[in-house]
mmCIF file of the C-alpha atoms, coordinates in Angstrom:
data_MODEL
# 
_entry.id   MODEL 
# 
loop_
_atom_site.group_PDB 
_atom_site.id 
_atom_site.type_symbol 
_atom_site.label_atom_id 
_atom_site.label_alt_id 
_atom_site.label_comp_id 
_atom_site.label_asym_id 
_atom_site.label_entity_id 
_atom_site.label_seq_id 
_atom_site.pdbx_PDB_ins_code 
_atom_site.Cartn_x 
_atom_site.Cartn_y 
_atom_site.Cartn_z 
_atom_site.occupancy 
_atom_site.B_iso_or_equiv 
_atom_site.pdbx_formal_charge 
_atom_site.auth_seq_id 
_atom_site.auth_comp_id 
_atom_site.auth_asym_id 
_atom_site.auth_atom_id 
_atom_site.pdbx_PDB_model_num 
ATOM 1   C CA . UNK A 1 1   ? -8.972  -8.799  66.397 1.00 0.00 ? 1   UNK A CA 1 
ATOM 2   C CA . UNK A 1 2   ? -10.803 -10.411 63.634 1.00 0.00 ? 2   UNK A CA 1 
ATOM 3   C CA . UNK A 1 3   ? -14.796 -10.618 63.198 1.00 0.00 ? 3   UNK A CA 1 
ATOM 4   C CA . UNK A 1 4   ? -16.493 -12.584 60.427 1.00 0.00 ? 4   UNK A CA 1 
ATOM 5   C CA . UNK A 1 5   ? -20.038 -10.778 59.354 1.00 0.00 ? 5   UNK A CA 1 
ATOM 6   C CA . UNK A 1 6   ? -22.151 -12.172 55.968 1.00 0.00 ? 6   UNK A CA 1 
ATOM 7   C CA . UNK A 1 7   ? -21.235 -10.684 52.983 1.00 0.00 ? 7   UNK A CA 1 
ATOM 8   C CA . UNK A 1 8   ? -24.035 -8.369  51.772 1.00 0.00 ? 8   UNK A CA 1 
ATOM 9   C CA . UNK A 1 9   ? -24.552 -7.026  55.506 1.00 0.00 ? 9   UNK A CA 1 
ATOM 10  C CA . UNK A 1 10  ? -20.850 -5.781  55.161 1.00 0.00 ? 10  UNK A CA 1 
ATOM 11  C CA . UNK A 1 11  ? -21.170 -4.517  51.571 1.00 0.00 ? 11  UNK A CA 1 
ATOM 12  C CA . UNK A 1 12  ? -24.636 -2.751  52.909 1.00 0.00 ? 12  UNK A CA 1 
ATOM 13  C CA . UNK A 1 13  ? -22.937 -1.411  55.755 1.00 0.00 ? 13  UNK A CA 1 
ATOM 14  C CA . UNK A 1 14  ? -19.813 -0.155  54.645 1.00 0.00 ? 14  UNK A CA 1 
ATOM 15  C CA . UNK A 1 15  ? -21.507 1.390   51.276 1.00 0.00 ? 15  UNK A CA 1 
ATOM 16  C CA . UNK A 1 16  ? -24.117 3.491   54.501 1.00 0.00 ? 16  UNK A CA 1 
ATOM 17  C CA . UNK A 1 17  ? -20.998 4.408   56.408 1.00 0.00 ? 17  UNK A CA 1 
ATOM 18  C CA . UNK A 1 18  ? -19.497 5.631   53.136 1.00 0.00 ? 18  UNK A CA 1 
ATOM 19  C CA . UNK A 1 19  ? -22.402 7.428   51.631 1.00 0.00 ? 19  UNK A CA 1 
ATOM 20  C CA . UNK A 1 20  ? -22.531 10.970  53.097 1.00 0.00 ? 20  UNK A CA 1 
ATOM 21  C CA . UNK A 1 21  ? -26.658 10.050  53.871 1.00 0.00 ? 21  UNK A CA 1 
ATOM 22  C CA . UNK A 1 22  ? -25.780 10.138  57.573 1.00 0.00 ? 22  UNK A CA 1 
ATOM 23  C CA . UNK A 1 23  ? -24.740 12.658  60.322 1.00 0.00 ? 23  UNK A CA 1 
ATOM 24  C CA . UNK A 1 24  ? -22.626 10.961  63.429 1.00 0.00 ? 24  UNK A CA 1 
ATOM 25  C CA . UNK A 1 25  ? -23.816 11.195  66.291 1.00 0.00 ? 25  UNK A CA 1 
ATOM 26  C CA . UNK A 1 26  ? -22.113 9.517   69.745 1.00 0.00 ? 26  UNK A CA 1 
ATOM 27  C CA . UNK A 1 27  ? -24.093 7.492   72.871 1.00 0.00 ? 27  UNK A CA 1 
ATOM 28  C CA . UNK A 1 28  ? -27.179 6.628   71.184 1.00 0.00 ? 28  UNK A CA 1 
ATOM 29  C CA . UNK A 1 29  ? -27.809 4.665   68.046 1.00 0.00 ? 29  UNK A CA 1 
ATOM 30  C CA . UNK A 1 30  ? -29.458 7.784   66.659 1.00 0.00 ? 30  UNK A CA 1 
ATOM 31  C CA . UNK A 1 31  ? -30.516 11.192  68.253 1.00 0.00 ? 31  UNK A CA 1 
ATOM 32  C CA . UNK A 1 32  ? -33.313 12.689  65.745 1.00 0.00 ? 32  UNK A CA 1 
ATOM 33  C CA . UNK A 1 33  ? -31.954 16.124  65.754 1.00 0.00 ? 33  UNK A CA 1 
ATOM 34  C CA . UNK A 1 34  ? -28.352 14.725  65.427 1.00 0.00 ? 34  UNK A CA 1 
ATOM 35  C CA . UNK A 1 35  ? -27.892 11.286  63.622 1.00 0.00 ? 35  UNK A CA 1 
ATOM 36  C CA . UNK A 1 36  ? -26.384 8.289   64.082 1.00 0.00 ? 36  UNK A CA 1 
ATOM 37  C CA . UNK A 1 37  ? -23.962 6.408   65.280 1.00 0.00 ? 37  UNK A CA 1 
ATOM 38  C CA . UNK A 1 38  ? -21.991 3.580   62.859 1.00 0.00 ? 38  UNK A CA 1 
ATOM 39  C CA . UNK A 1 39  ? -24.020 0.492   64.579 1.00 0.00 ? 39  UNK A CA 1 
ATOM 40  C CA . UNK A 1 40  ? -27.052 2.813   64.542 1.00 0.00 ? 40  UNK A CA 1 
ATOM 41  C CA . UNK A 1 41  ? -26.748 3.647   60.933 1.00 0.00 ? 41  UNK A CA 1 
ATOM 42  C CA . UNK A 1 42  ? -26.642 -0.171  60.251 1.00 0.00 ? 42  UNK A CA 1 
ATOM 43  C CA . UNK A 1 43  ? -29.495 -0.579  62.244 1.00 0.00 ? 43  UNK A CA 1 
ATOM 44  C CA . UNK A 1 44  ? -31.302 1.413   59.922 1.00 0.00 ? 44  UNK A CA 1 
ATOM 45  C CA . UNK A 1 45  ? -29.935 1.075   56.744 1.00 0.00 ? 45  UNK A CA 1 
ATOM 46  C CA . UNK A 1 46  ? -29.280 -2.751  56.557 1.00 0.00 ? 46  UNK A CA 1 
ATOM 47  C CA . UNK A 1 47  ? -32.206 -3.976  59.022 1.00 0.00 ? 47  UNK A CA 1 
ATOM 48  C CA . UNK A 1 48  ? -34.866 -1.128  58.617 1.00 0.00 ? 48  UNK A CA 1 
ATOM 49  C CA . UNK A 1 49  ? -35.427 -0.250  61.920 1.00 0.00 ? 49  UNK A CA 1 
ATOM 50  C CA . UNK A 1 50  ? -37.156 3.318   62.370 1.00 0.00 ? 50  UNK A CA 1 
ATOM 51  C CA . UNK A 1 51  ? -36.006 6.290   63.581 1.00 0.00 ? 51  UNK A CA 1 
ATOM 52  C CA . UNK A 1 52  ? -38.219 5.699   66.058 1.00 0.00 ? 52  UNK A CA 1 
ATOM 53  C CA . UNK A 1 53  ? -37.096 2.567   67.585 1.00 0.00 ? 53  UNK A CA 1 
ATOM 54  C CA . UNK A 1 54  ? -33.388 3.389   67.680 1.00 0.00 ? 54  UNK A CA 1 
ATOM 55  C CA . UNK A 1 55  ? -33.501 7.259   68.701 1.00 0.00 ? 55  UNK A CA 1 
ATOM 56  C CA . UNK A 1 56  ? -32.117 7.629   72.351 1.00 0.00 ? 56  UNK A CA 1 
ATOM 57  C CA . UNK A 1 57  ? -31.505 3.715   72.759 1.00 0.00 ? 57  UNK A CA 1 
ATOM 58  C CA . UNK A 1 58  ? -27.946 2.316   73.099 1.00 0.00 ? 58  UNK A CA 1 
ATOM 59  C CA . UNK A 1 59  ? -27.921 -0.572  72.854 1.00 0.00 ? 59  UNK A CA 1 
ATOM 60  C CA . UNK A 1 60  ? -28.499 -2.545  69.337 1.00 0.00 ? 60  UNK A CA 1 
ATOM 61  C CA . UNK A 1 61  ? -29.834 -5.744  71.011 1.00 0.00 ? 61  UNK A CA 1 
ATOM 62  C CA . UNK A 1 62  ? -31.955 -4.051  72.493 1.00 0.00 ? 62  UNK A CA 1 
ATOM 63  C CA . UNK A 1 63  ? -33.580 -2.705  69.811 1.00 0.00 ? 63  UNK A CA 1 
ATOM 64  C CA . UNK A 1 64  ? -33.446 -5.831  67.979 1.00 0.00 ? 64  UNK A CA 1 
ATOM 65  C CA . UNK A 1 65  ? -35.549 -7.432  70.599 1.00 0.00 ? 65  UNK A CA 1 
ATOM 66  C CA . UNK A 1 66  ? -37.873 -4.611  70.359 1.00 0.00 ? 66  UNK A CA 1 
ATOM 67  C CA . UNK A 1 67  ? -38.236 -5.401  66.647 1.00 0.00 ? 67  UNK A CA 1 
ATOM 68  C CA . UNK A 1 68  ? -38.007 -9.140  66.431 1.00 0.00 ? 68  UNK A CA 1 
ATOM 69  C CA . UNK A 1 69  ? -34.926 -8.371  64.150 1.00 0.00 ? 69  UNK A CA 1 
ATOM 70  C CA . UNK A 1 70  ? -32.043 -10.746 63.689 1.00 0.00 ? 70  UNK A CA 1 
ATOM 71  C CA . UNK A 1 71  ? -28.602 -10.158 64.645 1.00 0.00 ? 71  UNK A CA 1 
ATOM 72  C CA . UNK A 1 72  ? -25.248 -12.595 63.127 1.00 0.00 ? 72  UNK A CA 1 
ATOM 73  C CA . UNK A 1 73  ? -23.505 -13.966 66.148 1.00 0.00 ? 73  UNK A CA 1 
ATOM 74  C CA . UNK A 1 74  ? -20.559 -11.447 65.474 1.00 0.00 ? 74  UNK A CA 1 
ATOM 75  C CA . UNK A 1 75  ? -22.838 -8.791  65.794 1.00 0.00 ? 75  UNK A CA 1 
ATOM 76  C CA . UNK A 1 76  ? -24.073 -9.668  69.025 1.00 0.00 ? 76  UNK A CA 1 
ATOM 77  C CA . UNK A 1 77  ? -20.883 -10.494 70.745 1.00 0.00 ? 77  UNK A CA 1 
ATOM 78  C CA . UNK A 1 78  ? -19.812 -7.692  73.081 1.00 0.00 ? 78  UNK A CA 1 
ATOM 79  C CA . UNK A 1 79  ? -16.072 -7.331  71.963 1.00 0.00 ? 79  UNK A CA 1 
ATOM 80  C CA . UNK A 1 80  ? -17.527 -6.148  68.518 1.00 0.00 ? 80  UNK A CA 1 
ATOM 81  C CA . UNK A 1 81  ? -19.854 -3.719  69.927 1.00 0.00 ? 81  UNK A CA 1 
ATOM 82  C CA . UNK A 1 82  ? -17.422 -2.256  72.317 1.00 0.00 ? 82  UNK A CA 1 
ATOM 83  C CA . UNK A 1 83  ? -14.700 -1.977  68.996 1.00 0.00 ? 83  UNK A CA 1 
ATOM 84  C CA . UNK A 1 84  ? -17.321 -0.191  67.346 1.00 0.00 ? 84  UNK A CA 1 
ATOM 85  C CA . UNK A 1 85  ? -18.430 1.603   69.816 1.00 0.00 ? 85  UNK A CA 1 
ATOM 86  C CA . UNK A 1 86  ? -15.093 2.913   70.929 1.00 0.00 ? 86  UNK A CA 1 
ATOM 87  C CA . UNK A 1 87  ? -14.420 3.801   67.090 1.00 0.00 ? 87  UNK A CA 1 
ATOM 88  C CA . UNK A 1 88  ? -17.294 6.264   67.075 1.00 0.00 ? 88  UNK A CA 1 
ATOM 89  C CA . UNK A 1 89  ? -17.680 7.208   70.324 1.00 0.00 ? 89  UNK A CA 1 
ATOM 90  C CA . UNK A 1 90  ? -14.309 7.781   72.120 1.00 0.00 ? 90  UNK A CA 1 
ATOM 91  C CA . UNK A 1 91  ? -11.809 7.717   69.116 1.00 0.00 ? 91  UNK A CA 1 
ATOM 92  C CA . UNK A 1 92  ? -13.818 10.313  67.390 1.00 0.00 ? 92  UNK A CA 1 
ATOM 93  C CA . UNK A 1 93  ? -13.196 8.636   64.096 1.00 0.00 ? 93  UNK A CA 1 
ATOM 94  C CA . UNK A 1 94  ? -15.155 9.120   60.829 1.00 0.00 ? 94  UNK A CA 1 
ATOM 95  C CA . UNK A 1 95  ? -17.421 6.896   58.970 1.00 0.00 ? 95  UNK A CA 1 
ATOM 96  C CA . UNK A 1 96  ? -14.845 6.642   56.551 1.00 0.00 ? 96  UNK A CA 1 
ATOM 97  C CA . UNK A 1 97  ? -12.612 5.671   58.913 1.00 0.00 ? 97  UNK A CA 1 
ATOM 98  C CA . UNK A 1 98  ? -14.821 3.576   60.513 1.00 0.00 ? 98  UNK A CA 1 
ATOM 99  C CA . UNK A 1 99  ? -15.608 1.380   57.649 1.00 0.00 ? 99  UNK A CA 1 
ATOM 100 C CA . UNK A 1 100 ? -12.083 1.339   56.600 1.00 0.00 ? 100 UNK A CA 1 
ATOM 101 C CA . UNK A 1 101 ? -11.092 -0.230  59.881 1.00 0.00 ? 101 UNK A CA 1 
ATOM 102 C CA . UNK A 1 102 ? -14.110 -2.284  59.742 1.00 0.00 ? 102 UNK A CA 1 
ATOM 103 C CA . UNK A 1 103 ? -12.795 -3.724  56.277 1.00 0.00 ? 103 UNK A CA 1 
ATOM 104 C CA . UNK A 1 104 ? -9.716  -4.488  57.428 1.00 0.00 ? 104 UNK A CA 1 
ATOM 105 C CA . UNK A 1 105 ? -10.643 -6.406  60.543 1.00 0.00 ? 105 UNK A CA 1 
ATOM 106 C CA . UNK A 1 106 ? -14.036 -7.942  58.966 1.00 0.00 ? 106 UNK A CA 1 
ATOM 107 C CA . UNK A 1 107 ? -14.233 -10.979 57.262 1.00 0.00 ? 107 UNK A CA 1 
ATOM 108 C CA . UNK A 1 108 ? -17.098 -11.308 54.578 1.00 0.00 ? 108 UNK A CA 1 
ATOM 109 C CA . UNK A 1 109 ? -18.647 -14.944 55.004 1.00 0.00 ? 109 UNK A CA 1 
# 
């Protein structure tokens, strides 16, 4: 599997999953109390979406409708939500791991 994402949302991304400014959290974008999950912590890192908007949701397009905020194709497509998802969620991996198997499978366009 191979996704293609622009350049300086991957940099952004990988740099928040990296950084040690976020707890993990699983099911929701972000649980308040809790933190965040890897889409969720792009959510608000890259895009700026408040805590507010993304605590208890699940769903980033939903939230992106909510905020009139744009999503790249790749983002949007299912298969890359459910990889993601499934990283964080029911693999139990890491950020770091996380972004390092986002690296490998992400092209920077």
């Amino acid at each position: 599997m191979n996704y293609q994402l622009p350049k300086d949302l991957l940099e952004s991304w990988l740099t928040a999953l990296r950084s040690d400014k976020y707890d993990q959290t699983t099911g929701f974008l972000c649980e308040l109390d809790y933190g965040y999950c890897a889409i969720g912590v792009l959510a608000k890192d890259y895009y700026g979406i408040p805590e507010s908007k993304l605590d208890n949701e699940g769903d980033i397009n939903e939230v992106a409708e909510m905020t009139d905020s744009y999503l790249p194709n790749s983002l949007g497509k299912h298969g890359f939500q459910n990889w993601i998802t499934n990283m964080n969620d029911e693999e139990g991996m890491c950020f770091d791991e996380i972004a390092d198997n986002i690296e490998e499978h992400v092209e920077a366009i």
